[in-house]
DRENTIZA-929812 format. One record per residue: x, y, z of N, C-alpha, C in turn; residue in one letter. Coordinates in steps of 0.02 Angstrom, whole numbers, plus 50000, padded with zeros to 5 digits. Each point is the difference from the previous one (the first is absolute). Layout:
% DRENTIZA-929812
XYZXYZXYZA
...
This chain:
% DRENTIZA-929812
502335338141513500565003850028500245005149947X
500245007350032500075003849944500785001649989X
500184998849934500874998849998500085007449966X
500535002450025500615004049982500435001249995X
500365003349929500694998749970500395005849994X
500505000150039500445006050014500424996349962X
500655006849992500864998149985500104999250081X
499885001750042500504999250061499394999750072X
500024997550044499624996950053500765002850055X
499745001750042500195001850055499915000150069X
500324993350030499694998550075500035006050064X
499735004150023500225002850037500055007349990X
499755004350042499925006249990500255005850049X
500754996550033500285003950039500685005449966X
500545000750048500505004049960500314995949945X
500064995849984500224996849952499544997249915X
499604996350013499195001349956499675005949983X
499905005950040499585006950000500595002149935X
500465003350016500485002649931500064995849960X
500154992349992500234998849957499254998749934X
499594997850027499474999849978499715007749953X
500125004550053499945008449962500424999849935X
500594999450024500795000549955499784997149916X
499744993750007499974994649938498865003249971X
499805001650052499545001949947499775007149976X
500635005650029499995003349969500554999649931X
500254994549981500395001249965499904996249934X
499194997650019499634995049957499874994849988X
500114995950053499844995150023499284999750041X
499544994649975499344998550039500094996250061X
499915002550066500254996950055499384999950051X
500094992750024499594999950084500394999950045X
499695004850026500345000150091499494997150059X
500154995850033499594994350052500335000450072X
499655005850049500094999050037499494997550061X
500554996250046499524996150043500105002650077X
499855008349995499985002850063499525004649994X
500075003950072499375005949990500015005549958X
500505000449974500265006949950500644997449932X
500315004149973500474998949979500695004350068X
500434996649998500575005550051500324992050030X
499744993849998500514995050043499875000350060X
500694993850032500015001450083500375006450016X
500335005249961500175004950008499565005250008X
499515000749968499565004950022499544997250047X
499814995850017499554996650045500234996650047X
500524998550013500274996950082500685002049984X
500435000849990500635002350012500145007649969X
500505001249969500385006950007499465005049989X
499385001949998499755007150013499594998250059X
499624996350009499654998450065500585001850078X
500424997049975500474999850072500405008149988X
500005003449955500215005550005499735004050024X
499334999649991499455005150023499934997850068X
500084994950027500064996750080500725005850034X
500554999049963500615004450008500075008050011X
499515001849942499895008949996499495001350069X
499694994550019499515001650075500635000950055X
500394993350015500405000250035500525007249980X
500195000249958500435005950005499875005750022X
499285002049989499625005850016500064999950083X
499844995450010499864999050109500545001550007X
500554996949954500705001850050500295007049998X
499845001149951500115008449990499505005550050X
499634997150000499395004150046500354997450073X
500064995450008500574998050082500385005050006X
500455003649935500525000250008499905009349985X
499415002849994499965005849970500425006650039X
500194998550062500295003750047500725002549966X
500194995649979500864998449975499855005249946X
499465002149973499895004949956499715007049986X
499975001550089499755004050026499305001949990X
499474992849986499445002850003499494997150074X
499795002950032499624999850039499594997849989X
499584998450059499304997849991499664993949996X
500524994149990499834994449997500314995850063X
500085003650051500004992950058499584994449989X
500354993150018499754993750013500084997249963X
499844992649981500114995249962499345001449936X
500154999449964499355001149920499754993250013X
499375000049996499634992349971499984999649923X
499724993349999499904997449954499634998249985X
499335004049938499524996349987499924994249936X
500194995250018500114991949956499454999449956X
499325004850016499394998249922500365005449939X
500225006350037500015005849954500704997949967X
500504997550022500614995549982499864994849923X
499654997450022499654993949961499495003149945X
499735006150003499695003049964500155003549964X
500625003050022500535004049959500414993249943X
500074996350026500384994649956499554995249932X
499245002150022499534998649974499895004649943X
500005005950015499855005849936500534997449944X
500585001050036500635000549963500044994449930X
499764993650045500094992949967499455000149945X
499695002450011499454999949958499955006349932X
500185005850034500015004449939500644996049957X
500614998250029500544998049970499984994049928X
499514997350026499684994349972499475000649948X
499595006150011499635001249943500315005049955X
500415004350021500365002249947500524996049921X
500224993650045500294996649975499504997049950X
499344995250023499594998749964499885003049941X
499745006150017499795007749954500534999349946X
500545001650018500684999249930499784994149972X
500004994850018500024994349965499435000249947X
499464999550016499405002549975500035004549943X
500565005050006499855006649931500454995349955X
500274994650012500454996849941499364997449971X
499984998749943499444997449944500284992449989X
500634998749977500054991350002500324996450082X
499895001550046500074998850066499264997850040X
499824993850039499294998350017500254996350052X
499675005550072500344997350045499284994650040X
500194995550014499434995150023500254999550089X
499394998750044500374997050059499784993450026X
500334996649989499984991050020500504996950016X
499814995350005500534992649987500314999149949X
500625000049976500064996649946500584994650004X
500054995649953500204990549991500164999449949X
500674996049977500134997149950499524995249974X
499894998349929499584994349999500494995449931X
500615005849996500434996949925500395005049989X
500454998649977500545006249983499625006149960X
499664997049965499635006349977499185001950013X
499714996350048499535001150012500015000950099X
499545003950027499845002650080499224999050003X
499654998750066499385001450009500055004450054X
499565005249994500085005950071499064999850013X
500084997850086499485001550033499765006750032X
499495002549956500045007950021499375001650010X
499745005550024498965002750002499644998949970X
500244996849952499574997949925499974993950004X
500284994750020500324992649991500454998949969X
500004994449969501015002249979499904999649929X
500605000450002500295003349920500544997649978X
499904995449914500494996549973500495006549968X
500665000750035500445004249945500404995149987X
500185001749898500564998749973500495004649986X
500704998950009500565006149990500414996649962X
500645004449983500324998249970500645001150050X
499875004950026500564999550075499765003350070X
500134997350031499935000750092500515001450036X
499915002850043500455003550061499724998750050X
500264995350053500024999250057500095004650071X
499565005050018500305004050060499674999850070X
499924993649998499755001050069500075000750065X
500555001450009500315002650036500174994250079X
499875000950058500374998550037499504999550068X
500054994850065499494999150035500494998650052X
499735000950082500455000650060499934992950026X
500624999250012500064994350034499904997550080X
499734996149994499724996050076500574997350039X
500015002150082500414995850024499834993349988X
500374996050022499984991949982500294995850089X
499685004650068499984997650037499384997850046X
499794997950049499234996250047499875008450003X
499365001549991499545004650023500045005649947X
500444998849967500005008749934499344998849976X
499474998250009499465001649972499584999850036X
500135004750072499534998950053499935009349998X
499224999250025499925010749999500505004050019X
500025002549953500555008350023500554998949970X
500174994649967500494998349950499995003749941X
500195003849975499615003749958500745000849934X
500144999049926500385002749952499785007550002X
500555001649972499835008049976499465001349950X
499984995449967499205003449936499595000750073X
500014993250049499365000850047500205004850035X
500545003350039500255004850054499595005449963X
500345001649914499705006949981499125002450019X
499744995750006499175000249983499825000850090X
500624999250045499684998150069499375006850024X
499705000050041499495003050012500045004550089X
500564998650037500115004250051500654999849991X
500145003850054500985000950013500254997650064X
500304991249973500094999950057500375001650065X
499904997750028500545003350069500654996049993X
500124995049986500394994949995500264994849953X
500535000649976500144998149921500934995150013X
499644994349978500724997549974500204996549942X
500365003249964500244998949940500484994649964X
499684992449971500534994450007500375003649916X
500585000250011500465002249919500045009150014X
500754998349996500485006949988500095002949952X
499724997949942500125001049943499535006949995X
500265003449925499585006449985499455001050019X
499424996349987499485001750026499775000250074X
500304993050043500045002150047500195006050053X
500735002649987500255004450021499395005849998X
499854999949924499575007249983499344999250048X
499664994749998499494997950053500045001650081X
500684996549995500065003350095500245007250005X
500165003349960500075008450033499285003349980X
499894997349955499615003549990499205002550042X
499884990650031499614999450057500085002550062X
500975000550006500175001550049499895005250025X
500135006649951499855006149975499435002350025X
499354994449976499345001050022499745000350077X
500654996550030499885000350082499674991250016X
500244997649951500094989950009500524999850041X
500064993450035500404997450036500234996049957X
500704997849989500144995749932500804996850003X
499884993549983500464994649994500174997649940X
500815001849965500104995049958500474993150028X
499774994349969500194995849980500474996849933X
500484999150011500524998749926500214995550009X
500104996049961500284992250003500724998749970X
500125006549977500665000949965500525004950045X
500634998149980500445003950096499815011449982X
499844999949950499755008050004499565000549955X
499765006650011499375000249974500205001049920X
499755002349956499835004249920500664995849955X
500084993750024500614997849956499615000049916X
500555000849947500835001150005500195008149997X
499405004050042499915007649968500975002250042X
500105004949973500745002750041499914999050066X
500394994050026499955000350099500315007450029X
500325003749978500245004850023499165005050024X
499835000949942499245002650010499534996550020X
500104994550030499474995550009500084999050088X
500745001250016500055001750063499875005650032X
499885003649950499995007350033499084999150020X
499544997649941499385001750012499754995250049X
500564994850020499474995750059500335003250077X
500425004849991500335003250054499405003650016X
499565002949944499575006749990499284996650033X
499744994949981499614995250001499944996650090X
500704998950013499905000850088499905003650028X
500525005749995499865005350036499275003250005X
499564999549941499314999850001499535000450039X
500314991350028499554995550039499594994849956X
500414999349934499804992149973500474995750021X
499814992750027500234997649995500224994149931X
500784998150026500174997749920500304993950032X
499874994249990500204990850007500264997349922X
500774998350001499984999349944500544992550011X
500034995549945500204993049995499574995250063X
499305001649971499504997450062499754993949948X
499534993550039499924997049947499214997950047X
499404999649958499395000050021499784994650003X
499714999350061499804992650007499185000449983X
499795003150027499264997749982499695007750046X
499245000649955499555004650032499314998250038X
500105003650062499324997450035499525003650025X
499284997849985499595004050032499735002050055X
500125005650022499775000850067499505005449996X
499555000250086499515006049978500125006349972X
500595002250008500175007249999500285001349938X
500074993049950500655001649957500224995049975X
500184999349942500774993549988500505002350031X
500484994150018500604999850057500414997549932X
500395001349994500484997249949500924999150051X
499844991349987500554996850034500754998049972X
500485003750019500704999049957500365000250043X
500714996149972500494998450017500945006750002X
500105002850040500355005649992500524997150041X
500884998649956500464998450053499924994250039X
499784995649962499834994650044499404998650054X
499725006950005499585000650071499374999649967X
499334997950013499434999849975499415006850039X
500295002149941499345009950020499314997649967X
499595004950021499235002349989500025006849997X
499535003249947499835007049983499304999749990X
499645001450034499145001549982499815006149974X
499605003349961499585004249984499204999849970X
499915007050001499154997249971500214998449911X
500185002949973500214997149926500894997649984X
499864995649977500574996749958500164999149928X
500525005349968499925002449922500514993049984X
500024995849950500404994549975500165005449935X
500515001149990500525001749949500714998749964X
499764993149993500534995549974500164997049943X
499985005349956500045001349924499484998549953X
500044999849937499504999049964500194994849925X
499334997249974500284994249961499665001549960X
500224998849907499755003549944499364995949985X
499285003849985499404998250012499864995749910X
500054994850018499854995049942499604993450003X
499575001650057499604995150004499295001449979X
499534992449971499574999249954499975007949931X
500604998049971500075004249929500154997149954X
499584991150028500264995649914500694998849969X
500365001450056500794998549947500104993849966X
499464994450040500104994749987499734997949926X
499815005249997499695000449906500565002049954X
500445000350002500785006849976500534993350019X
500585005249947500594997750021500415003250061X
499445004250035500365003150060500324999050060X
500595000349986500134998250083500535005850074X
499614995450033500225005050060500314995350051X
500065004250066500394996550055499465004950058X
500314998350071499845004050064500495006949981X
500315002449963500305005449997499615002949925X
499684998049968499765002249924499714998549957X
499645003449966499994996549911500875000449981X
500124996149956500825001649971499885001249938X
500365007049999500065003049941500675002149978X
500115001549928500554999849970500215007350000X
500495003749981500215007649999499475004449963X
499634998649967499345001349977499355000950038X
500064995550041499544997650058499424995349959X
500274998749958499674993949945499934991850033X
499404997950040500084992149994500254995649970X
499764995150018500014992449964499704998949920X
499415003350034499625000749950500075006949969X
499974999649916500395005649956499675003650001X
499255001250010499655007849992499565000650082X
500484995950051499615004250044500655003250055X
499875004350027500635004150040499524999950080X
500365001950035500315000450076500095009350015X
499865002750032500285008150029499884999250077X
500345003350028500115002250074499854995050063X
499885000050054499884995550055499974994049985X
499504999049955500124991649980500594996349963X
500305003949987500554999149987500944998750045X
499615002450063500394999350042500225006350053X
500675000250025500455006750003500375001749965X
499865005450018499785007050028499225000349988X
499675000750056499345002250001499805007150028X
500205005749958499725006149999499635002249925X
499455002750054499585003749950500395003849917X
500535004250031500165002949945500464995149956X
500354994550023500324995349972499654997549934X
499144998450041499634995049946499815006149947X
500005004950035499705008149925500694998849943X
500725001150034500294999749952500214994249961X
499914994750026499794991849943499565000349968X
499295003750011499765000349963499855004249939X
500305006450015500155004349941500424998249945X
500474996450033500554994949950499694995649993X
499604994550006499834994549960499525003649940X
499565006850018499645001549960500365003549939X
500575000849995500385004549948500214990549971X
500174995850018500484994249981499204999149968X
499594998450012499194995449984500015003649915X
500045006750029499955005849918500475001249961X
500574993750009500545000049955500695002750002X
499795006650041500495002649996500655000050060X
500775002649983500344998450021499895002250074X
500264993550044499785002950096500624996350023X
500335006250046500404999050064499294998350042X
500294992550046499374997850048500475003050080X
499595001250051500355003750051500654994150029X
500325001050057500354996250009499815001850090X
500054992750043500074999850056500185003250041X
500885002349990500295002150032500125008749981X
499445002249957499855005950004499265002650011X
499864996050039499395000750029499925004450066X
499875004749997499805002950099499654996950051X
500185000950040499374998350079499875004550033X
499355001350026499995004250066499694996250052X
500174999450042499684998950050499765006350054X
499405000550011499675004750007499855000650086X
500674995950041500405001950073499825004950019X
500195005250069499865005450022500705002050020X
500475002550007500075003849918500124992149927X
499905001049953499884999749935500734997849995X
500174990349970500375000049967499914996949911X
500515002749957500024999249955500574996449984X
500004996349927500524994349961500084998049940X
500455001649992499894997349902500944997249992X
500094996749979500744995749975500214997150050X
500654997450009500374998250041500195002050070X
499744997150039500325000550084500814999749980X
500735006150062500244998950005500294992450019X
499624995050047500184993549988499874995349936X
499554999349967499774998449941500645001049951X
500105007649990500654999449941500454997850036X
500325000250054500454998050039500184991949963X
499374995150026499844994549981499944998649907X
500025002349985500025000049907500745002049977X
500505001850037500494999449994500215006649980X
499555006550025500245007049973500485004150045X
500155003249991500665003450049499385007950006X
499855000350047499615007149987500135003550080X
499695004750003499865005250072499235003949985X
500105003950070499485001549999499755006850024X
499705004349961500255007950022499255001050038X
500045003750056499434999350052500005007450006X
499215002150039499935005550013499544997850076X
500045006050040499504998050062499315005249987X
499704999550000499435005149995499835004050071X
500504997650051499865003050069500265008049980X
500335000349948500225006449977499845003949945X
499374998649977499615001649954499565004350007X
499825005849953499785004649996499264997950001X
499734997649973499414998149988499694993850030X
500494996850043499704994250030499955005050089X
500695005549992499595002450070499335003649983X
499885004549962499425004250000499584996849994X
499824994349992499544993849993499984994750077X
500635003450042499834995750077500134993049976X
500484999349947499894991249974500854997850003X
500305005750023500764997149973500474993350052X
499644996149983500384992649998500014996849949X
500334995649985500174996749927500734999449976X
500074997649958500574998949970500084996849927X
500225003949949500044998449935500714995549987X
499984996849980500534994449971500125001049919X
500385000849972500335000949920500354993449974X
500184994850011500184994749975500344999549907X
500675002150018500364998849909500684998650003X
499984996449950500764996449973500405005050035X
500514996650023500845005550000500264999849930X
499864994449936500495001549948499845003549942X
499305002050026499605005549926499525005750048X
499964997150052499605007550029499164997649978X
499734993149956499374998149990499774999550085X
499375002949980499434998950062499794995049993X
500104995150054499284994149975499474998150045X
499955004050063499595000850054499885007150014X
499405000950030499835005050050499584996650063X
500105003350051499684997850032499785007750066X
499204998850017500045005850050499684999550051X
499875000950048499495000450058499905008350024X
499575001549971499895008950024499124999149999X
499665003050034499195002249994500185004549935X
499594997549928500195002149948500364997449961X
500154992250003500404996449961499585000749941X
499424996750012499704997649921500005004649948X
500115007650006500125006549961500674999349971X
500404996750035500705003049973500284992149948X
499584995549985499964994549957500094999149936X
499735004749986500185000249914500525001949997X
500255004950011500755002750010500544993249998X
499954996050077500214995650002499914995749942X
499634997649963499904993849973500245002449939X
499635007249969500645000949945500624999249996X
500255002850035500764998750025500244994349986X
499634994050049500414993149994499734996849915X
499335001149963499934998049945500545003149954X
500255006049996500155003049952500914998050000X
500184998750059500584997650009500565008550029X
499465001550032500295009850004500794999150085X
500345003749968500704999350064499815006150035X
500484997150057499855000850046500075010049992X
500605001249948499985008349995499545001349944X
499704996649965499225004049990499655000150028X
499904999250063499305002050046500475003950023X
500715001550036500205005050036499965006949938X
500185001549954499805004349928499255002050009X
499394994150019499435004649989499865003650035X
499635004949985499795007650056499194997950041X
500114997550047499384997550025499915007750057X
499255001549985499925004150053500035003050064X
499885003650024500195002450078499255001650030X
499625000050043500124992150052499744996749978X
500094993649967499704994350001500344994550018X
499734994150012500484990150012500325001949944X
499585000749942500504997249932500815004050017X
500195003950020500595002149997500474996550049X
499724995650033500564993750041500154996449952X
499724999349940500444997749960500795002149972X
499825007649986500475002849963500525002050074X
500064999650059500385001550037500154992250026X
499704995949975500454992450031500404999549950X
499935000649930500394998749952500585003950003X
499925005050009500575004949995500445000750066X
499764998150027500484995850083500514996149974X
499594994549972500214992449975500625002149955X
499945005449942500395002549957500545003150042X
500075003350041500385003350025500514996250037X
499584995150030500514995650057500444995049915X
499684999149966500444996349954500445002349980X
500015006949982500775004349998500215001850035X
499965000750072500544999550035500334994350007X
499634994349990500374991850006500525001149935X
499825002849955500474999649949500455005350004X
500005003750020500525005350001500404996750055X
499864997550063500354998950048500554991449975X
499544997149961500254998149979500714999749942X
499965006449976500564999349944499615000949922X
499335000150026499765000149909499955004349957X
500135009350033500055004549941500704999049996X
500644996249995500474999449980500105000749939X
């Protein structure tokens, strides 16, 4: 067997492993990177957030081509098809150049050796990785855990009968079907059923919880399942699933709604009912490592049990976004090299959910601070009056501003506009930096763009506060 001795071993070669692994051996550190997929990029580049985007930019295109009249272009009567190989082929180029580029970087690092296998604890300081060669004894002196995160199975009679399909399996499907029902309301789901819907699917969600996208802002969460009916998706929500059955045409998936016992059949059935951090056969049992059904547990460091091996992104728990595990891992790789690191924090983290229109999230829901005991409001804008959401045919939405009444601190944003995920950083600076509510009304955000519903919700918000105070007695 042929052994090799790095400073650092690295499970996993998605958003969290890919940088941090770069980070520490360009900075002189001898490092293996071991991944046990078809590329380096994760379930993010290979079944979730670019696969399903490129599913999204199809759908968006049809609907715009539906809709080309509204824009005075002619010429396209009728419904657009859909060709599902050239779909799948387009998502194919993409995944793949994306993936060898990434490779390629890795590669021009000189102490970086990226292997693709299996790899296993065999001792705190020793791994065996099964790879094209046979395997391979590495010794390190420290390891990083990133392996990120795997979809969870219903746990009722028939979820593993044909057409049952997770999203890694939905992404890879091979026609379009006519007929789609979706068990879980949650982000991916949602994004799954418009997006199919979009495609000219017939499509059912299922939620087991009384609304869909909890704990995202219900204010915006009502608005998009308002958006989502009117459609022609249907949406079942505080449903509870009894079991799936096979029939010729389809799984029938049997639940309980209001007491009354429903059936929903289609030709596919997507199960999207969260995901659990991927830590199985990785030898922990060799380590002082320990985990739960929610994690490896790691310390503010993201440091184990054991003293030289660490934990980054999905396997680690929630928040499971791609960019979450990039920025843990850029910070563990500055903490690994000594030097001083702010590690990110939770509740300055963004979301998008990639809805039709597009919502976005980063800090506190007006109920959330409510509940933490903050005294705040909330300065809103409608985008039905927006410059740029009309010339775009997109203006529905609604931006939410969420900050203290006793300092004017922001500690939420929240938005639902086609074009949320653009106006994010903005947001998330804001709530990291601790910015009030009249420094975003102060900045000069452009003319037409979303970003300037910022600077006109704030400056609303500002305005109505002095009149409360003047009317009150306060330039006294």
């Amino acid at each position: 067997m042929n052994t090799l001795k790095v400073d650092v071993v690295v499970f996993g070669g998605g958003p969290a492993g890919t940088p941090l692994a770069m980070a520490l051996s360009k900075a002189g550190q001898q490092v293996l990177l071991v991944e046990d997929g078809p590329g380096l990029g994760g379930t993010c580049l290979f079944h979730g957030c670019v696969p399903s985007k490129i599913f999204r930019e199809s759908a968006r295109v049809r609907a715009f081509v539906e809709r080309a009249g509204e824009f005075g272009i002619s010429g396209t009567d009728g419904i657009p098809t859909v060709d599902w190989n050239t779909v799948q082929g387009r998502k194919g180029a993409i995944l793949s150049a994306r993936a060898a580029g990434a490779l390629q970087t890795a590669n021009q690092i000189p102490l970086l050796k990226v292997l693709f296998g299996r790899a296993r604890f065999s001792g705190p300081h020793n791994a065996l990785v099964d790879g094209p060669d046979g395997q391979i004894e590495v010794q390190f002196d420290r390891a990083a855990i990133a392996t990120g995160s795997v979809s969870n199975r219903l746990s009722v009679p028939g979820a593993d009968t044909t057409g049952v399909l997770t999203s890694e399996e939905f992404i890879g499907i091979d026609y379009l079907p006519e007929s789609l029902v979706v068990v879980g309301g949650g982000p991916i789901g949602v994004e799954m059923a418009q997006i199919f819907h979009m495609l000219g699917t017939s499509v059912t969600i299922l939620e087991v919880l009384p609304d869909i996208l909890q704990p995202i802002d219900r204010v915006l969460t009502r608005r998009l399942e308002e958006t989502l009916l009117k459609s022609g998706i249907r949406v079942e929500t505080g449903v509870r699933i009894h079991r799936i059955e096979t029939t010729p045409v389809g799984p029938r998936v049997h639940f309980q709604k209001d007491g009354t016992d429903v059936s929903v059949g289609a030709q596919v059935v997507l199960s999207v009912v969260g995901r659990r951090p991927n830590v199985d056969n990785l030898g922990l049992e060799t380590t002082k490592v320990a985990f739960d059904s929610h994690g490896i547990k790691v310390d503010e460091h993201l440091a184990t049990a054991e003293p030289n091996i660490y934990a980054v992104g999905d396997v680690t728990g929630q928040p499971m976004f791609a960019h979450w595990a990039t920025a843990q891992a850029q910070a563990l790789a500055s903490h690994l090299l000594g030097r001083k690191t702010e590690f990110p924090k939770r509740e300055h983290n963004p979301a998008v959910i990639f809805s039709y229109p597009e919502i976005g999230t980063v800090g506190l829901t007006e109920e959330a601070a409510r509940a933490a005991g903050l005294c705040v409001a909330v300065a809103e804008y409608n985008f039905a009056t927006d410059a740029r959401a009309q010339i775009a045919a997109e203006a529905q939405g609604l931006l939410r501003i969420v900050y203290r009444t006793d300092n004017g601190i922001v500690v939420g944003v929240h938005v639902l506009v086609e074009g949320a995920a653009d106006l994010m950083g903005e947001a998330a600076l804001a709530v990291r930096s601790g910015s009030r509510i009249s420094d975003i009304m102060n900045t000069i955000h452009p003319h037409p763009t979303l970003t300037e519903s910022f600077g006109i919700a704030a400056r609303s918000a500002v305005n109505m506060q002095l009149a409360a105070t003047m009317a009150g007695g306060g330039t006294k």
